[in-house]
RODO-2510 file (C-alpha; in nm, 4 decimals, decimal comma):
residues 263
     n   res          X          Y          Z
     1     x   -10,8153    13,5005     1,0281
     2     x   -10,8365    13,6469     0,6794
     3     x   -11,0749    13,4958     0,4582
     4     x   -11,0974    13,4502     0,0937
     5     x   -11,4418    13,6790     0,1480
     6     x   -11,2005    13,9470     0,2958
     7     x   -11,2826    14,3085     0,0867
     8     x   -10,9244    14,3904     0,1155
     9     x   -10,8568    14,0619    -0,0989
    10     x   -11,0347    14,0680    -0,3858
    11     x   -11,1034    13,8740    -0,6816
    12     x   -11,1015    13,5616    -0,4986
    13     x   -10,7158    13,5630    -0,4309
    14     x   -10,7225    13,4801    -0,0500
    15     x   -10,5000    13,5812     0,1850
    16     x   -10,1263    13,4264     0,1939
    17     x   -10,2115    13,2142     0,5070
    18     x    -9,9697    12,8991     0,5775
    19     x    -9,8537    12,5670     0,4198
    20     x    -9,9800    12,4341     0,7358
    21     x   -10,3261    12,5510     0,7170
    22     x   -10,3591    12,3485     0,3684
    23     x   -10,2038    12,0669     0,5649
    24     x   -10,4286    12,0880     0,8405
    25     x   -10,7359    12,0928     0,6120
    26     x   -10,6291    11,7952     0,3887
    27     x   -10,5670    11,6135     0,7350
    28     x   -10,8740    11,6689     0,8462
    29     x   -11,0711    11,5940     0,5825
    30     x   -10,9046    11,2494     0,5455
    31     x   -10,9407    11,2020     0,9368
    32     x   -11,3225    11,2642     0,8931
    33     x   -11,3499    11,0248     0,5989
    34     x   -11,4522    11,2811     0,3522
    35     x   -11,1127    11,1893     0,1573
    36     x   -11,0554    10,8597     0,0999
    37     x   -10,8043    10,6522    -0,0720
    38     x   -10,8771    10,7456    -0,4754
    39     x   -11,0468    11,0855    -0,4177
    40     x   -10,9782    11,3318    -0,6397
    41     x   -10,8810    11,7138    -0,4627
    42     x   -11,0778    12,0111    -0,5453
    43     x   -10,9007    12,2723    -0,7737
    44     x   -10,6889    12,5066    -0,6085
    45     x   -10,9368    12,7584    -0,6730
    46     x   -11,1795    12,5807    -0,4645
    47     x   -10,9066    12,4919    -0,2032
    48     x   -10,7658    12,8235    -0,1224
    49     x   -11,1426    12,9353    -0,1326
    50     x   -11,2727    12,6720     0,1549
    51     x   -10,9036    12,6947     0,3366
    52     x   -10,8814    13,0995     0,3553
    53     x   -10,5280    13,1242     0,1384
    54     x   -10,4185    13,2122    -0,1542
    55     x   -10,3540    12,9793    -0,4136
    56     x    -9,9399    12,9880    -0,4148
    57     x    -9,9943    12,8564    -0,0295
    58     x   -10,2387    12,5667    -0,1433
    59     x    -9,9807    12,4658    -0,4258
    60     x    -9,7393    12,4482    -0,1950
    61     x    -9,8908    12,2924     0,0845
    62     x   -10,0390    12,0333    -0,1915
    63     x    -9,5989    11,9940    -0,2549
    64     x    -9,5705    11,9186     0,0369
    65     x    -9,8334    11,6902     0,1163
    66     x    -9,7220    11,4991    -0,2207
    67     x    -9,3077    11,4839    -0,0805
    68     x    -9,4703    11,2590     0,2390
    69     x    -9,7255    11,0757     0,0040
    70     x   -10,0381    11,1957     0,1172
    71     x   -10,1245    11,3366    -0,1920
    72     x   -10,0100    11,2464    -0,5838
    73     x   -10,0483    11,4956    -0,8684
    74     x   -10,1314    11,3854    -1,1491
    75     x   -10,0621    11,5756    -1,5090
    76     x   -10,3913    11,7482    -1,6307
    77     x   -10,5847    11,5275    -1,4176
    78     x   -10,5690    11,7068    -1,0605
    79     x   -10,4534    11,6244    -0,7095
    80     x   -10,5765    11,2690    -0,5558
    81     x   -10,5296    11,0952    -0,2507
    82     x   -10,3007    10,7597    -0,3414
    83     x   -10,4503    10,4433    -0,3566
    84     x   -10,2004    10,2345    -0,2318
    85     x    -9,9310    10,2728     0,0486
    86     x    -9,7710    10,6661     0,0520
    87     x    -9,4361    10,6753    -0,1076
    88     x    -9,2344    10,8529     0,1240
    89     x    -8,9975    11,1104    -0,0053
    90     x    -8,6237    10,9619    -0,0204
    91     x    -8,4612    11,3236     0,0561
    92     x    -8,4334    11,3290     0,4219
    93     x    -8,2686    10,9463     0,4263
    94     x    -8,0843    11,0426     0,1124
    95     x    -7,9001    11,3679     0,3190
    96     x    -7,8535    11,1794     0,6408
    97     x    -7,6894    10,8886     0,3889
    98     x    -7,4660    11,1851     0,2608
    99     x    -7,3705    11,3414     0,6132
   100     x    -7,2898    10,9863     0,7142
   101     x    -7,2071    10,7439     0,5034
   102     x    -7,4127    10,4895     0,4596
   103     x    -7,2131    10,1903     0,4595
   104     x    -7,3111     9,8749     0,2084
   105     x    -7,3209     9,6794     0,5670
   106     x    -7,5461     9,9367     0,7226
   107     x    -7,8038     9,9310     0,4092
   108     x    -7,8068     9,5454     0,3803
   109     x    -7,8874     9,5566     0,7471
   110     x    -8,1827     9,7646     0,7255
   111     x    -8,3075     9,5880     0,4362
   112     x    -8,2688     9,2641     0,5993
   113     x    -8,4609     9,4299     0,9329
   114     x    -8,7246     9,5363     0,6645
   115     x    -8,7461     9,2614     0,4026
   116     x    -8,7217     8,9642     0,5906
   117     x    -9,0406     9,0006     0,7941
   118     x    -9,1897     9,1665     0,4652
   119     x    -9,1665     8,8629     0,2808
   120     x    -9,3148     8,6361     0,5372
   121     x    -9,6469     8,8398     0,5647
   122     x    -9,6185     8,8565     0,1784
   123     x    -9,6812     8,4514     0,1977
   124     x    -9,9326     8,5178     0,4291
   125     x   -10,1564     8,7855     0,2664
   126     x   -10,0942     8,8649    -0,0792
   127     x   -10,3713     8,8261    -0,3193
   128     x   -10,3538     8,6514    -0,6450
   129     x   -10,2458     8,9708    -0,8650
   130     x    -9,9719     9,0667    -0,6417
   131     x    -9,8359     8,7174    -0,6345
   132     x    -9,8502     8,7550    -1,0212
   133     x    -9,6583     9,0753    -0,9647
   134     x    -9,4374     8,9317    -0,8142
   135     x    -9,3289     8,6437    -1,0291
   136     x    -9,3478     8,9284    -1,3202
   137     x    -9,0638     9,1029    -1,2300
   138     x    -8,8298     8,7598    -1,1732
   139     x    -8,9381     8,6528    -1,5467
   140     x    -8,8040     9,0029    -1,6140
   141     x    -8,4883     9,0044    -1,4559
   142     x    -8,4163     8,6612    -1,6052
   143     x    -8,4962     8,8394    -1,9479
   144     x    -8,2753     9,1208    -1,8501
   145     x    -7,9422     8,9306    -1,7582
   146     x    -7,7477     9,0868    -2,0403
   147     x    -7,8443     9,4637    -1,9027
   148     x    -7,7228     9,5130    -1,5905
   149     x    -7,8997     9,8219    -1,5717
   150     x    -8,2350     9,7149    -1,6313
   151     x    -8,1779     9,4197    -1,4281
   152     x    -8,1705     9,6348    -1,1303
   153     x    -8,4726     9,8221    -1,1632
   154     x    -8,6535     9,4682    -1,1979
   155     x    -8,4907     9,3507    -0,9168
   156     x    -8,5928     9,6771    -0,7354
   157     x    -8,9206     9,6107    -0,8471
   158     x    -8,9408     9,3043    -0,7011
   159     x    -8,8883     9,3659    -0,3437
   160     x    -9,1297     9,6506    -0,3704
   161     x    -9,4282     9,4377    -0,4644
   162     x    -9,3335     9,2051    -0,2065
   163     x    -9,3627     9,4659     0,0205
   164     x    -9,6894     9,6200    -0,1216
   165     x    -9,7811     9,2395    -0,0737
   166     x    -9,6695     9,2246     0,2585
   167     x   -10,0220     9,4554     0,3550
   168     x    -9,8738     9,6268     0,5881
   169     x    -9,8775    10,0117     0,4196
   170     x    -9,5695    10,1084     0,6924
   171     x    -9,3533     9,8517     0,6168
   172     x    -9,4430     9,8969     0,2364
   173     x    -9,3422    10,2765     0,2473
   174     x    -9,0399    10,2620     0,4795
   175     x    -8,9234    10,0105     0,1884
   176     x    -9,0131    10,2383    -0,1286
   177     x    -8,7986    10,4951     0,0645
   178     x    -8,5200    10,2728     0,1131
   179     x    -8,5592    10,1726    -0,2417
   180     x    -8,4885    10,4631    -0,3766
   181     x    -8,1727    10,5259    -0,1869
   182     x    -8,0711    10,1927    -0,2567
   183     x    -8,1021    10,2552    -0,6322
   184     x    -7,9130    10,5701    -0,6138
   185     x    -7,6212    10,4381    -0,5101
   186     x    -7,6303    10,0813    -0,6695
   187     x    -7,7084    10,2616    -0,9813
   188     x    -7,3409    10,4111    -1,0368
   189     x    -7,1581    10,0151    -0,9875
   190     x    -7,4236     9,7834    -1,1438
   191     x    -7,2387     9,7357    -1,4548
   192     x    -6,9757     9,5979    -1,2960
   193     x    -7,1490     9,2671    -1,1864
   194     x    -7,0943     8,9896    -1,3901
   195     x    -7,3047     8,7950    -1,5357
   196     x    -7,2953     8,5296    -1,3194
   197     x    -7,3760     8,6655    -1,0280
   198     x    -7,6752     8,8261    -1,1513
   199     x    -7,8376     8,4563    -1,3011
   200     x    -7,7793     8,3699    -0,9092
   201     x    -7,9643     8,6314    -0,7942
   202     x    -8,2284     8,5772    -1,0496
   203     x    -8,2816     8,2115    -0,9256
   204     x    -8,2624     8,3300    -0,5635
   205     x    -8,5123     8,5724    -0,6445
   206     x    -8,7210     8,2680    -0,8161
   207     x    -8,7086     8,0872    -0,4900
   208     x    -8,8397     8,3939    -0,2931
   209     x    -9,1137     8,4108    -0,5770
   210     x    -9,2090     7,9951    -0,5005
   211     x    -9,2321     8,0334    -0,1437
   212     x    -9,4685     8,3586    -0,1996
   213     x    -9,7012     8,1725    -0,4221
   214     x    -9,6542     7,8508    -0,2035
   215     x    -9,7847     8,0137     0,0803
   216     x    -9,4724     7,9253     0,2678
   217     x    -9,3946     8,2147     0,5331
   218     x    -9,1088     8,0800     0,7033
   219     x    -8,9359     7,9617     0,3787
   220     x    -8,9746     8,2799     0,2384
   221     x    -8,8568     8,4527     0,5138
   222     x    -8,5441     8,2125     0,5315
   223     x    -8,4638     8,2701     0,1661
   224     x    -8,5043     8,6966     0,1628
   225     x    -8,2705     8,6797     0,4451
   226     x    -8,0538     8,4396     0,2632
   227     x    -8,0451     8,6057    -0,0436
   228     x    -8,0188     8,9890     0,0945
   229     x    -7,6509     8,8564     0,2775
   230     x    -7,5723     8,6767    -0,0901
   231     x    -7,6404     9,0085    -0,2507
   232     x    -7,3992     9,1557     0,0014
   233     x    -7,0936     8,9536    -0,0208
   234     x    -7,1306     8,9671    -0,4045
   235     x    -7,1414     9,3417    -0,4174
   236     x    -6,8441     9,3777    -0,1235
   237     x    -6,6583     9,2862    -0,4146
   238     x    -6,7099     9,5776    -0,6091
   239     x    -6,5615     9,8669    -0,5164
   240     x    -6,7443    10,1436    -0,4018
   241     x    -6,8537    10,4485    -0,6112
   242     x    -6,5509    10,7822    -0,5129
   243     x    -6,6652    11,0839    -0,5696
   244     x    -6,4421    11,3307    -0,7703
   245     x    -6,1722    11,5437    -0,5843
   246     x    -6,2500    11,9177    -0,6233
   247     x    -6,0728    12,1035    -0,8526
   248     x    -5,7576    12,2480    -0,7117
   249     x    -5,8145    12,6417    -0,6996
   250     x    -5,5566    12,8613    -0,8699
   251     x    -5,4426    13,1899    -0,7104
   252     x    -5,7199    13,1631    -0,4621
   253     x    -5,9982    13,1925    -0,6427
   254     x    -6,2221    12,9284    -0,6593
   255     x    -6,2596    12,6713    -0,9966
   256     x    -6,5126    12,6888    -1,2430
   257     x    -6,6806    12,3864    -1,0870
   258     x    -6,7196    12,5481    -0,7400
   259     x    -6,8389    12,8342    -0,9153
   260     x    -7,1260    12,7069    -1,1091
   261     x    -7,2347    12,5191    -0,8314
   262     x    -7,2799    12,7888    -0,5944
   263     x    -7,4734    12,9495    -0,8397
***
């Protein structure tokens, strides 16, 4: 292998290497426990230096480290290894949710498959600041009843500190992904819910909160699941989001739209 010592590459530039190479090293160095949960990265510099490739590879093998979690960039900071639970990219659920469809039944499903055991374990383990959390975001979403909008990211917010709470860091990154698809979509209809059946979530969400801080698993269990099939039926009443027909194309050329988009 080409080194960044290599005379043909001068002025410390490294050879081009792979993404997979930076991959491999950040693995390994995490694997070893010479990266731990807070650490900051060396500079890119330093990377492609120790690696053997040139500093375009390390940036983008640091991209995609970050898209899976394993890494978070932070502006004029550097490169760290996350503290809590990776946040798994949302890209490869949200193009499987565009080649097929995603039902409202199918997502309320896997939230229910998720949720429901999160918030158990989230009665069991969580600590007194992520109970506090917790109940934040309901005092929030009863402060946001008037804005359906931010009503939804609180309520969003909610389910992912009961899952950070739930200590398991899988079951709190499969829901952060899930999140974010779920937001997505809910994103383009939220307006339409009245106000009603948002103060019923709210108090639903306060009961979730009680059992939490109550230290009552099966209760809370009982009441996510309750409250996730609530949250169903309301929103089954809402119709769903269409997208926009394409443009008809005149003379068989294609529109304007089509055009800029292929662009």
């Amino acid at each position: 292998m080409v080194t960044a010592h290599d005379d043909r590459y001068g002025n410390g530039r490294g050879s081009e290497g792979s993404t997979d190479q930076v991959v491999s090293y950040v693995r390994t160095r995490i694997e070893s426990g010479a990266l731990r949960p807070g650490d900051r990265l060396p500079a890119e510099r330093e990377l492609a230096v120790h690696i053997g490739v040139s500093r375009p590879t390390v940036r983008a093998g640091l991209k995609a480290l970050a898209a899976i979690g394993v890494v978070q960039a932070r502006r004029g900071s550097g490169t760290y290894i996350p503290d809590g639970p990776p946040a798994l990219g949302s890209e490869p659920l949200s193009f499987l949710a565009a080649l097929h469809g995603f039902s409202r039944e199918e997502m309320y499903e896997a939230r229910r498959i998720l949720e429901v055991g999160a918030a158990g374990l989230a009665a069991e383990r969580a600590t007194a600041a992520q109970v506090e959390a917790i109940g934040v975001e309901v005092r929030r979403m009863f402060s946001a009843l008037s804005d359906p909008h931010r009503f939804l990211v609180h309520d969003i917010n909610f389910h992912r500190a009961i899952a950070a709470a739930s200590g398991n860091p899988i079951v709190a990154s499969l829901v952060e992904m899930v999140s974010v698809l779920y937001y997505e979509r809910r994103r383009r209809v939220v307006a339409r819910a009245s106000f009603r059946d948002l103060e019923d979530a709210a108090r639903m969400h306060e009961r979730i909160f009680d059992a939490i801080s109550q230290r009552h698993a099966e209760n809370a269990r009982a009441l996510m699941s309750a409250h996730l099939i609530q949250a169903s039926q309301y929103q089954a009443q809402e119709p769903e989001p269409r997208p926009s027909p394409p443009s008809p194309a005149r003379n068989g050329r294609r529109s304007p739209a089509h055009e800029a988009r292929s662009r």
